[in-house]
C-alpha positions, 0 to 999 in steps of 0.5 A: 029659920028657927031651931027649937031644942028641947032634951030629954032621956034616951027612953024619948020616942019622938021623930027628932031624938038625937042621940049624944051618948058616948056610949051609943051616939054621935061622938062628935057631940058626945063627952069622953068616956074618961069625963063620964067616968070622971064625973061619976066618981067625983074626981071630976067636978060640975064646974070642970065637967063643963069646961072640959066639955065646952072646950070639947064642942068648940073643937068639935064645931071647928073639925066638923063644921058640916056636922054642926050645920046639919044640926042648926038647920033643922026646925026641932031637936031633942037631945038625948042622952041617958042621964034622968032628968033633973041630974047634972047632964051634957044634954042640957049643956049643949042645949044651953051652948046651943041657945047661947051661942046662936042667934037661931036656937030657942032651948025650949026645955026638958020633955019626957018619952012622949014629947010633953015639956015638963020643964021649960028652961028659964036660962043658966040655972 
């Protein structure tokens, strides 16, 4: 079986909206607060936002294995977090993480509150 990630802000009304905000998600999946406050006052960079949180997942993959084999199982996922769309955002590096990492996940793109893709992925960008 296939999975089919797609991404979109915390406003996405679907049935397949997951939730990987630090704030008010599944921490498991989610940055620290430290790197989202990091980020946003520029002492963390893009580059080290994505080494930190990489390196986050893989510990995360590694001490929740049932966590991440629930996630892979399913058909179709969207990532939710509360960042808008088109900003630097951990939604789409874990959907790219995701498409990269497994054979079975298709990131297919960014959707908005009603479920239609407005920007489908065309790999790292």
């Amino acid at each position: 079986m296939s999975l089919k990630v797609f991404t979109s802000n915390i406003n996405y009304n679907g049935g397949n909206g997951f939730d990987i905000t630090v704030k008010s998600g599944d921490f498991d999946f989610a940055p620290t607060w430290d790197m989202v406050w990091s980020h946003k006052n520029g002492t963390l960079s893009d580059d080290e936002y994505v080494e930190k949180y990489t390196k986050l997942m893989e510990d995360s993959y590694n001490r929740f294995p049932h966590k991440w084999e629930k996630l892979l199982s399913k058909e179709k996922v969207t990532l939710l977090c509360y960042c808008k769309k088109g900003k630097f955002c951990h939604r789409r590096l874990l959907a790219e993480l995701l498409h990269l990492n497994f054979d079975n996940v298709e990131y297919i793109g960014e959707v908005n509150s009603k479920g239609e893709l407005i920007q489908k992925y065309i790999g790292e960008q």
